[in-house]
TORDOPA-560521 format. One record per residue: residue in three letters; x, y, z of N, C-alpha, C, O, CB in turn. Coordinates in nm, 2 decimals, m for minus. Each point is the difference from the previous one (the first is absolute). Glycine has a CB too. Layout:
N
<rest->Ala&neast->X&nnorth->Y&nup->Z&caeast->X&canorth->Y&caup->Z&ceast->X&cnorth->Y&cup->Z&oeast->X&onorth->Y&oup->Z&cbeast->X&cbnorth->Y&cbup->Z>
...
! end
This chain:
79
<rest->Unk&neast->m0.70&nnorth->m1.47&nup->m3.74&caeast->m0.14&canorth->m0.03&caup->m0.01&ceast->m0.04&cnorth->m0.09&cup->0.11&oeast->0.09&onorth->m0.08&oup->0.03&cbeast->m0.09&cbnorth->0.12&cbup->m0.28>
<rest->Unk&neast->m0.11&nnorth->m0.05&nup->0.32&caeast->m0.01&canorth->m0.05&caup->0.09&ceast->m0.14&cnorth->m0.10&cup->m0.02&oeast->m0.09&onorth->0.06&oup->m0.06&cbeast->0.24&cbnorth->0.14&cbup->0.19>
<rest->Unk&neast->m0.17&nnorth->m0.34&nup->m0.09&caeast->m0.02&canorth->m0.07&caup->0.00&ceast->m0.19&cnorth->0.00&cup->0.00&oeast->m0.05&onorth->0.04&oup->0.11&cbeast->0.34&cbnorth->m0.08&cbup->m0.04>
<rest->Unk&neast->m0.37&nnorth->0.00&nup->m0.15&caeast->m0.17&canorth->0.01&caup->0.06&ceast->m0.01&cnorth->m0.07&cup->0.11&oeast->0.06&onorth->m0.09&oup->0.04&cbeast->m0.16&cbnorth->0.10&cbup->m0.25>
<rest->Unk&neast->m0.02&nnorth->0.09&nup->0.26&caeast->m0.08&canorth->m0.07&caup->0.13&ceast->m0.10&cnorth->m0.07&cup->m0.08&oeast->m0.04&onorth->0.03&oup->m0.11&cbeast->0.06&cbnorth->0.15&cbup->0.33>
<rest->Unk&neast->m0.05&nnorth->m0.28&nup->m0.13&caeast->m0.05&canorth->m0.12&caup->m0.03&ceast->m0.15&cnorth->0.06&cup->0.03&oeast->m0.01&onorth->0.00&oup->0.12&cbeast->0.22&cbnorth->m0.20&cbup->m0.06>
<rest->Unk&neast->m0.32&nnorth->0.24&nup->m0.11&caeast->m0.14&canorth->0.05&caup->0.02&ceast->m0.09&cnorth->m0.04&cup->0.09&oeast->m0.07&onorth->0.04&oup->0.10&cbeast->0.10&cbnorth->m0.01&cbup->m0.29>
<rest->Unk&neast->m0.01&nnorth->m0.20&nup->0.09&caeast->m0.11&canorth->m0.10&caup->0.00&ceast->0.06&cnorth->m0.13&cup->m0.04&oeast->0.07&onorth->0.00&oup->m0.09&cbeast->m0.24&cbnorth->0.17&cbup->0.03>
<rest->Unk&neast->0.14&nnorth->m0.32&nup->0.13&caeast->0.07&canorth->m0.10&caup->m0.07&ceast->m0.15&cnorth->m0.06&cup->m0.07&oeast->m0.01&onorth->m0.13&oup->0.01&cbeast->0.27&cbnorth->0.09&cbup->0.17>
<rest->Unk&neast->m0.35&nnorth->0.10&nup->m0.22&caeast->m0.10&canorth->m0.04&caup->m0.09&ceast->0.01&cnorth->0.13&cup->m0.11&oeast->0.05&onorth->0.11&oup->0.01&cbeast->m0.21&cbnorth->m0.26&cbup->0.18>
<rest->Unk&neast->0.08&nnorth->0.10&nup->m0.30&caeast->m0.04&canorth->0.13&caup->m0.12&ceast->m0.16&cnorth->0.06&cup->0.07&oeast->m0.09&onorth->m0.05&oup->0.08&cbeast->0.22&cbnorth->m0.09&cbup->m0.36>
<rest->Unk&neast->m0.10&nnorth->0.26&nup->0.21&caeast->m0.11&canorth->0.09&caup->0.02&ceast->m0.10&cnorth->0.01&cup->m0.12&oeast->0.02&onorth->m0.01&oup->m0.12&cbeast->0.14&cbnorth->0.15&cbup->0.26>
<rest->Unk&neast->m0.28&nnorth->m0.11&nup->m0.09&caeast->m0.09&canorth->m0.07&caup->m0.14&ceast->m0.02&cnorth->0.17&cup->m0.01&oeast->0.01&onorth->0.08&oup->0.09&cbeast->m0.16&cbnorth->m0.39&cbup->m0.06>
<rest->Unk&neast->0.12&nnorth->0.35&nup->m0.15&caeast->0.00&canorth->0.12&caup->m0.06&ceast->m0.13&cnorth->0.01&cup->m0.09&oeast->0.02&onorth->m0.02&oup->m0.12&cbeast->0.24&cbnorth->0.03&cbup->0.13>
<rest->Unk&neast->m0.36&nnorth->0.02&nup->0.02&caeast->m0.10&canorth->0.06&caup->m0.14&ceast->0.03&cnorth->0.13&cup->m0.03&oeast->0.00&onorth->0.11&oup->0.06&cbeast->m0.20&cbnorth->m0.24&cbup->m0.02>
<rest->Unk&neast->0.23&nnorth->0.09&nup->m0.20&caeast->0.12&canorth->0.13&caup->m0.06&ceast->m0.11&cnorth->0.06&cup->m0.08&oeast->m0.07&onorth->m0.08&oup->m0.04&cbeast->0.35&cbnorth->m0.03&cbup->0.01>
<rest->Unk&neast->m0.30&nnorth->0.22&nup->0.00&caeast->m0.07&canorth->0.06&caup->m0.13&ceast->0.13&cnorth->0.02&cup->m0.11&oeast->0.12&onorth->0.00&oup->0.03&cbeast->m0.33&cbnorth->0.15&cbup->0.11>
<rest->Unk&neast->0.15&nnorth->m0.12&nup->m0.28&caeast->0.13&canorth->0.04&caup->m0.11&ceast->0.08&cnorth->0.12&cup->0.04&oeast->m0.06&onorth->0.11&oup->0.04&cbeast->m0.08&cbnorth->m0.18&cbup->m0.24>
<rest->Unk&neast->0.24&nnorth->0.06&nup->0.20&caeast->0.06&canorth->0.14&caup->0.01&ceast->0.22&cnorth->m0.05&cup->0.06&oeast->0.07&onorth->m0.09&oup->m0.03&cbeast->m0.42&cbnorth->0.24&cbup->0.14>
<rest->Unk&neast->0.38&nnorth->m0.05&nup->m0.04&caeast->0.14&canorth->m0.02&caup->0.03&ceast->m0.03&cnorth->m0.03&cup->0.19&oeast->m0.09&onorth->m0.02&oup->0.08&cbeast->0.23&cbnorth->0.22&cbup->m0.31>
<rest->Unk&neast->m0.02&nnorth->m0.21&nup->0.23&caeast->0.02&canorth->m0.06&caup->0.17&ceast->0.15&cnorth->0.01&cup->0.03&oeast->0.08&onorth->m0.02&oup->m0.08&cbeast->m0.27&cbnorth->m0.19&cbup->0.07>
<rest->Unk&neast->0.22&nnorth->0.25&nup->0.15&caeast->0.09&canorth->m0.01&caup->0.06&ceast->0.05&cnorth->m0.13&cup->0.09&oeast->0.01&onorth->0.02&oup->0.12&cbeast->m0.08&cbnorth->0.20&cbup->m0.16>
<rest->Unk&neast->0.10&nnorth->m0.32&nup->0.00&caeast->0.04&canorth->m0.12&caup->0.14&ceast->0.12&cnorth->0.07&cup->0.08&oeast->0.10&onorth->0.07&oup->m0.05&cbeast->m0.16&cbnorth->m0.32&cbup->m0.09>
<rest->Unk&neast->0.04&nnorth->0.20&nup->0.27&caeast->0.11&canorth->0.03&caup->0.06&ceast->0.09&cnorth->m0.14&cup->0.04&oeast->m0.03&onorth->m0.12&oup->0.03&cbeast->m0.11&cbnorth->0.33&cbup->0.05>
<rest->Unk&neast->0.27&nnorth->m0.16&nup->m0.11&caeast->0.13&canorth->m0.10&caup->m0.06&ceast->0.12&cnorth->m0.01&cup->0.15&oeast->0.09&onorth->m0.08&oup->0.00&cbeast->m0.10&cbnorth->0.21&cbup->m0.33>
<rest->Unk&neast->m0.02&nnorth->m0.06&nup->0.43&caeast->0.07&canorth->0.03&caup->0.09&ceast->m0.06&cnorth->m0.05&cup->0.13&oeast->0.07&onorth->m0.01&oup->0.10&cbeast->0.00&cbnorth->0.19&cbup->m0.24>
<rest->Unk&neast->m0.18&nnorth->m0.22&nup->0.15&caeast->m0.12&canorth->m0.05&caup->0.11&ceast->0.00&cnorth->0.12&cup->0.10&oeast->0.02&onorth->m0.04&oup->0.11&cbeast->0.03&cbnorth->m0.24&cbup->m0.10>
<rest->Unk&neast->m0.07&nnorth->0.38&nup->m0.02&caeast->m0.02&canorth->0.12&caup->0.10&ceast->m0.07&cnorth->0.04&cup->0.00&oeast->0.01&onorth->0.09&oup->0.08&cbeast->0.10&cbnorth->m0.04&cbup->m0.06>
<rest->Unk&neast->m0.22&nnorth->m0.05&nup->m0.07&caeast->m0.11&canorth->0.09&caup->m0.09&ceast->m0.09&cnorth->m0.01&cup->0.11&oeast->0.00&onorth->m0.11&oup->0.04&cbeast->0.03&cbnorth->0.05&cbup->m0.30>
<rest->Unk&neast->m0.13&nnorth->0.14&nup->0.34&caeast->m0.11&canorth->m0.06&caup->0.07&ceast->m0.13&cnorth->m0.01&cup->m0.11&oeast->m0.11&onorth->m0.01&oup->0.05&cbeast->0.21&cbnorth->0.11&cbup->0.18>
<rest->Unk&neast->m0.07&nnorth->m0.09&nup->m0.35&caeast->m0.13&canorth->0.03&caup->m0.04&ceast->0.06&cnorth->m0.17&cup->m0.13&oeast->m0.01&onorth->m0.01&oup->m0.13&cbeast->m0.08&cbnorth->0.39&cbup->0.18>
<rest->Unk&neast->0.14&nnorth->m0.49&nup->0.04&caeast->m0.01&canorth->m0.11&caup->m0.09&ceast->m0.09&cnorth->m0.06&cup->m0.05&oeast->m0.09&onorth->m0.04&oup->0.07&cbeast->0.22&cbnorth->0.02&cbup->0.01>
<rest->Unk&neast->m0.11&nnorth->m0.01&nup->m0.25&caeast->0.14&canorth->m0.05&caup->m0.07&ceast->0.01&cnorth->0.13&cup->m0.09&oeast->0.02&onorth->m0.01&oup->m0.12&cbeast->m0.04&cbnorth->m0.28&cbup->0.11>
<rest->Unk&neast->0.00&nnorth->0.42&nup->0.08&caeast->0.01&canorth->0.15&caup->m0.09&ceast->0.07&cnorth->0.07&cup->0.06&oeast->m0.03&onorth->0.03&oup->0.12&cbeast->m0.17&cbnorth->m0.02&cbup->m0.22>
<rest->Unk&neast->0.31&nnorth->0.05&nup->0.02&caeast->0.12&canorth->0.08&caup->0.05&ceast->m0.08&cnorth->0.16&cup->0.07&oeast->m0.08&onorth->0.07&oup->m0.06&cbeast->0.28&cbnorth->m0.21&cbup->m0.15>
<rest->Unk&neast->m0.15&nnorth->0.16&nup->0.30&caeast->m0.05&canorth->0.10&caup->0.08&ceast->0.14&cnorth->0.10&cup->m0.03&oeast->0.00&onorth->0.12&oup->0.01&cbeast->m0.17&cbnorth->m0.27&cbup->0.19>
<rest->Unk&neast->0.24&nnorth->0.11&nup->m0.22&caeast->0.15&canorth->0.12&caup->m0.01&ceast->0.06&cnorth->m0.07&cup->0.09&oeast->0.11&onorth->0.01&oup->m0.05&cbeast->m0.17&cbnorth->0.26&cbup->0.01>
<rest->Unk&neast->0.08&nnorth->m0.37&nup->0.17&caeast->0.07&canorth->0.01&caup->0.10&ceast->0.11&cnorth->m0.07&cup->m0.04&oeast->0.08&onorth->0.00&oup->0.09&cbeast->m0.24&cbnorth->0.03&cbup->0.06>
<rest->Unk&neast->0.20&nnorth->m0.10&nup->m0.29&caeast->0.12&canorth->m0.02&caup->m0.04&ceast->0.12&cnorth->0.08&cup->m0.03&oeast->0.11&onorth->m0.04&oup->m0.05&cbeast->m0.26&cbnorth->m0.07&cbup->0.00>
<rest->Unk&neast->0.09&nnorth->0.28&nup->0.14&caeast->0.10&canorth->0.05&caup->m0.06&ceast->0.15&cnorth->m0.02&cup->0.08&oeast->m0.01&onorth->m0.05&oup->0.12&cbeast->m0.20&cbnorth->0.22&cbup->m0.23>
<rest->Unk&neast->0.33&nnorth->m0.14&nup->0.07&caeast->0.14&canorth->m0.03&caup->0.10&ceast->0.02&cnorth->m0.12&cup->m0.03&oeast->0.12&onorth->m0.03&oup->0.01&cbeast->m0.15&cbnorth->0.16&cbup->0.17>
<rest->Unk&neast->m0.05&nnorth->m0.24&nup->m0.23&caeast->0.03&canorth->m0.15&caup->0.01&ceast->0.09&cnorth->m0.05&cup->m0.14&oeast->0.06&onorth->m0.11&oup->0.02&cbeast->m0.29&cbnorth->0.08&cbup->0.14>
<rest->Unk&neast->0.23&nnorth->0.07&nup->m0.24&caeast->0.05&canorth->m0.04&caup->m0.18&ceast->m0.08&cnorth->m0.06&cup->m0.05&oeast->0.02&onorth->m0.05&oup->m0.11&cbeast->0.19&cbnorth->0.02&cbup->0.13>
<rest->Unk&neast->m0.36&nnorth->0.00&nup->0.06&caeast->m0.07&canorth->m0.11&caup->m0.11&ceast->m0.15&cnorth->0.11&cup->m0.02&oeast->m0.07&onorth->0.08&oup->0.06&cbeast->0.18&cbnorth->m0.41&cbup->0.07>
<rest->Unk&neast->m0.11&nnorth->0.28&nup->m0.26&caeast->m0.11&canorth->0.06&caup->m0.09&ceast->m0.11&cnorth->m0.06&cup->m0.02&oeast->0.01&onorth->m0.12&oup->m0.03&cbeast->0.13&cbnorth->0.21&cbup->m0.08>
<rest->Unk&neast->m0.28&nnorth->0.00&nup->0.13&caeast->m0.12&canorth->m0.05&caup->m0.06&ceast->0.02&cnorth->m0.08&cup->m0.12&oeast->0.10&onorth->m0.01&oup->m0.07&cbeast->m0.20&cbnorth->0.20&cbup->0.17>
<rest->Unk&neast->m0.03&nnorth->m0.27&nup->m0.09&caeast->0.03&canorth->m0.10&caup->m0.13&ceast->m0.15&cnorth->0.08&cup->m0.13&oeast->m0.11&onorth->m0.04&oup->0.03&cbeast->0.22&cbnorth->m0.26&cbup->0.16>
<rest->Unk&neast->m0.10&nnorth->0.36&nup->m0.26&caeast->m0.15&canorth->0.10&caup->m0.04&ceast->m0.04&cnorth->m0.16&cup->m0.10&oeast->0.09&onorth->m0.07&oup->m0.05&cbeast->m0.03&cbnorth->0.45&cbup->0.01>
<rest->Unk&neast->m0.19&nnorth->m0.41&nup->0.03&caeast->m0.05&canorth->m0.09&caup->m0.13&ceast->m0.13&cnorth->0.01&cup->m0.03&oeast->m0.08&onorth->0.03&oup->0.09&cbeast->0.22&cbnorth->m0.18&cbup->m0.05>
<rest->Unk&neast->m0.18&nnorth->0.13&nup->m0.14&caeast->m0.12&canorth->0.00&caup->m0.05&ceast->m0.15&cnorth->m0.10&cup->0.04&oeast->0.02&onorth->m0.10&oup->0.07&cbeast->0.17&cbnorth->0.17&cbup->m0.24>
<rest->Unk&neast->m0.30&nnorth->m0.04&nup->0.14&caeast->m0.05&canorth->m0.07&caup->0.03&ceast->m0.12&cnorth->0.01&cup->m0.11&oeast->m0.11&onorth->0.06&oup->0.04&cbeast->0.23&cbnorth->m0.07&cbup->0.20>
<rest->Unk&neast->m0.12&nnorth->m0.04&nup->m0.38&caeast->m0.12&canorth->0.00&caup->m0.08&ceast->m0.15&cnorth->m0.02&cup->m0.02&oeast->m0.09&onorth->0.05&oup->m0.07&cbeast->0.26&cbnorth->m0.06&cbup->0.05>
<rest->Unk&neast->m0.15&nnorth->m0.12&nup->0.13&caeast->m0.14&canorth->m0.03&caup->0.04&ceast->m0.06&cnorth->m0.03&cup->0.14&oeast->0.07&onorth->m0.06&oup->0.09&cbeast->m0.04&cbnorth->m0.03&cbup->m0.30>
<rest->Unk&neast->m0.15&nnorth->0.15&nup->0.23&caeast->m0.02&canorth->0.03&caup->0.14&ceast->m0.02&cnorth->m0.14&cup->0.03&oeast->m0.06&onorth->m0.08&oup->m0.07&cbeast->m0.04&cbnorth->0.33&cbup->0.08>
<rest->Unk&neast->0.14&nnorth->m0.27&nup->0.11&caeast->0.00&canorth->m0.14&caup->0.08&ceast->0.09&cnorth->m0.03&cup->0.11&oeast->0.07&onorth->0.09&oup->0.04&cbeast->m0.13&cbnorth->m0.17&cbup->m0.24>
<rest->Unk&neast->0.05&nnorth->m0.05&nup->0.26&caeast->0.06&canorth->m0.01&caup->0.10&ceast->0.17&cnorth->m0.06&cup->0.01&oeast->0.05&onorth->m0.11&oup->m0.03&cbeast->m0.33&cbnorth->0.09&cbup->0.08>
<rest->Unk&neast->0.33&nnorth->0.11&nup->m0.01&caeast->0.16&canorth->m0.04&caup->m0.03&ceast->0.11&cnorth->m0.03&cup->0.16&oeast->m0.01&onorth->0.07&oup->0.10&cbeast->m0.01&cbnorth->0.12&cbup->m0.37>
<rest->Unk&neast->0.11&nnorth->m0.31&nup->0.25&caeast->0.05&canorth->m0.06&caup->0.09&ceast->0.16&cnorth->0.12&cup->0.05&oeast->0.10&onorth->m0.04&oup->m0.06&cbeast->m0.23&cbnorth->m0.25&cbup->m0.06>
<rest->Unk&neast->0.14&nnorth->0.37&nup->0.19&caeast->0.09&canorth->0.06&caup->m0.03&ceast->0.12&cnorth->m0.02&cup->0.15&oeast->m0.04&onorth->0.00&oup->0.12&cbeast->m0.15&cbnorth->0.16&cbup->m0.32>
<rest->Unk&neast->0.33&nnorth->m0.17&nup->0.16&caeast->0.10&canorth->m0.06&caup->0.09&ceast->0.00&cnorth->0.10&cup->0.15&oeast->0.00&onorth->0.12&oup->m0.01&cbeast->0.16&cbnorth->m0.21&cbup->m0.21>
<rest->Unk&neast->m0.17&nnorth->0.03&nup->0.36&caeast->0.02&canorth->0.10&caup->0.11&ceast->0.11&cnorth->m0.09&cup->0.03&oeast->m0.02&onorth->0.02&oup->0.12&cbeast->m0.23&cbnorth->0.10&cbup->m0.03>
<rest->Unk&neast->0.37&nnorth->m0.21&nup->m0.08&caeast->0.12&canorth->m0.01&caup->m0.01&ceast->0.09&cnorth->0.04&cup->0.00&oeast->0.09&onorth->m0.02&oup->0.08&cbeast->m0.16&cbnorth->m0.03&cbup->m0.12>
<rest->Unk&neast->0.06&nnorth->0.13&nup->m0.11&caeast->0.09&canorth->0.07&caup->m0.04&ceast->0.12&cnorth->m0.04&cup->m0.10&oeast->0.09&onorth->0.06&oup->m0.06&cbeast->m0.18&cbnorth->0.02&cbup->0.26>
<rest->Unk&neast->0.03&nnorth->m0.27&nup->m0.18&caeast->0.12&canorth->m0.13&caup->m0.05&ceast->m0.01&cnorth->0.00&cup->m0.16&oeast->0.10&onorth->m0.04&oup->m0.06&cbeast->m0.13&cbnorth->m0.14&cbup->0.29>
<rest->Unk&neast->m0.07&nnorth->0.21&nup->m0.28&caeast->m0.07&canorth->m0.07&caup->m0.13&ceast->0.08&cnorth->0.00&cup->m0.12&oeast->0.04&onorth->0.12&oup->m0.03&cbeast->m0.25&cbnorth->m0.06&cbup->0.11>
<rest->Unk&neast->0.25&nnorth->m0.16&nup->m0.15&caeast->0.08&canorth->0.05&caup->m0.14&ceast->m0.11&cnorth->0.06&cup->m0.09&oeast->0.03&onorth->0.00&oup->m0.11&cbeast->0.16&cbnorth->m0.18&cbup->0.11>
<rest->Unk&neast->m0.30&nnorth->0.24&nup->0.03&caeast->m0.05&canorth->0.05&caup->m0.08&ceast->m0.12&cnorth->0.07&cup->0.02&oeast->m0.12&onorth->m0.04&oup->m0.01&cbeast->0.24&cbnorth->m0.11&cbup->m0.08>
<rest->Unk&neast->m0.05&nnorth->0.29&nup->0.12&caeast->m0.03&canorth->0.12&caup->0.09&ceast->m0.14&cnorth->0.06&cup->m0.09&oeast->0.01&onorth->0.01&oup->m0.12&cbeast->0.28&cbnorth->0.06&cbup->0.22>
<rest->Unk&neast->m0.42&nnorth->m0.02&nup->m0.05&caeast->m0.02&canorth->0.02&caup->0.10&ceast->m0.07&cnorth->m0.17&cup->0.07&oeast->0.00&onorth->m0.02&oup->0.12&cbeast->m0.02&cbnorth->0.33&cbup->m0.20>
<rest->Unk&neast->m0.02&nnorth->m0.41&nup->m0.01&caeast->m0.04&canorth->m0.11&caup->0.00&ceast->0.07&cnorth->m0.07&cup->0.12&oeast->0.11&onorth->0.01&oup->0.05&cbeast->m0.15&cbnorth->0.01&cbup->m0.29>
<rest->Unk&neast->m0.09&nnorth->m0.10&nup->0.29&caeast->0.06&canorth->m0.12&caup->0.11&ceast->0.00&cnorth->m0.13&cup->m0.10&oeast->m0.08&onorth->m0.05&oup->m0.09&cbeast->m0.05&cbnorth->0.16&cbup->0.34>
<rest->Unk&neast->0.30&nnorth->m0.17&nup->m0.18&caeast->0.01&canorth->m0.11&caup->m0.10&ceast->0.06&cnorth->m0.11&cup->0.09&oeast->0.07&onorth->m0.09&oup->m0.03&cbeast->m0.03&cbnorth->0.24&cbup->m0.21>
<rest->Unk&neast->m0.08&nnorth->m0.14&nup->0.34&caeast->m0.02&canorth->m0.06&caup->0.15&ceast->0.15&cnorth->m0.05&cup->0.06&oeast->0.03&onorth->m0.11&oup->0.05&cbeast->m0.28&cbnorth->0.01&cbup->m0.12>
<rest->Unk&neast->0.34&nnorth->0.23&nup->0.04&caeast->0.16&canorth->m0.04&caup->0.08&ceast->m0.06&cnorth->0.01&cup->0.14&oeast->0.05&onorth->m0.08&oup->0.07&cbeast->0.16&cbnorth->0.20&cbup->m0.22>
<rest->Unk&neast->m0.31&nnorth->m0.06&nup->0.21&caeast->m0.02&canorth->0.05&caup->0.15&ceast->0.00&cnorth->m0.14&cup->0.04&oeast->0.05&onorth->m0.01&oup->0.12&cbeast->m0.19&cbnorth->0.25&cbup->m0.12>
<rest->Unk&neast->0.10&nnorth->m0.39&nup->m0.06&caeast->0.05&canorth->m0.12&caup->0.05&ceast->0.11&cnorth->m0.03&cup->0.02&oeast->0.02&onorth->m0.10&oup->0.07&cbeast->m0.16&cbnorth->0.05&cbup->m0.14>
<rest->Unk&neast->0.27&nnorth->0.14&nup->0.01&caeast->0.13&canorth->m0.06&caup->0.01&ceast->0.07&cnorth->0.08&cup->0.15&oeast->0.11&onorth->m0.03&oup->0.05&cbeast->m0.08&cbnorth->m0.02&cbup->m0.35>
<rest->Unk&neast->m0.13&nnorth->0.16&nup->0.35&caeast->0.05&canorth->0.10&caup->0.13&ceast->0.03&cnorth->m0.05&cup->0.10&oeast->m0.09&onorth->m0.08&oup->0.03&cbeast->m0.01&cbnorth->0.21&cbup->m0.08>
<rest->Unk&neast->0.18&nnorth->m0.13&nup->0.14&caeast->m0.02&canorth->m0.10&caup->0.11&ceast->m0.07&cnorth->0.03&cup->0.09&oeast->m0.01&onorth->m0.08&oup->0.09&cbeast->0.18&cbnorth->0.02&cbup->m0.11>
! end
C-alpha cells in the first residue's frame, strides 16, 4: 500500500447537503476532498460518510487525520 499525498496542509470547508459522500483517502483526487477514482493501484480506499444535516463541514486534505473524513488538525504536525 502506498503512502497518501498530502492535498492540502489546511482543511477544506465543505457545504454538504443530507445525503452520502465519497472523501478521498489517498490525496490524488483532482476533484478534492472527493474521490475521483484516481486511487485506483494505490491500496488506499475512499473513506464513504454520511452527512445528516445540511451545513458547513471541515473536511481533511492531508490525508493525516485520526478521524477520517474530518480535519482534526494533524496537518500542524507535517513538516
Amino acid at each position: 500500500m502506498s503512502e497518501p499525498v498530502v492535498a492540502g496542509k489546511t482543511p477544506l470547508e465543505a457545504q454538504l447537503e443530507p445525503g452520502e459522500y465519497w472523501w478521498c483517502a489517498c490525496g490524488r483526487s483532482k476533484t478534492q476532498p472527493f474521490c475521483d477514482g484516481s486511487h485506483a493501484g494505490t491500496g488506499i480506499e475512499p473513506v464513504a460518510f454520511k452527512v445528516e444535516e445540511k451545513g458547513s463541514y471541515w473536511l481533511c486534505a492531508c490525508k493525516h487525520t485520526a478521524n477520517p473524513p474530518f480535519c482534526d488538525g494533524a496537518h500542524d504536525l507535517l513538516d
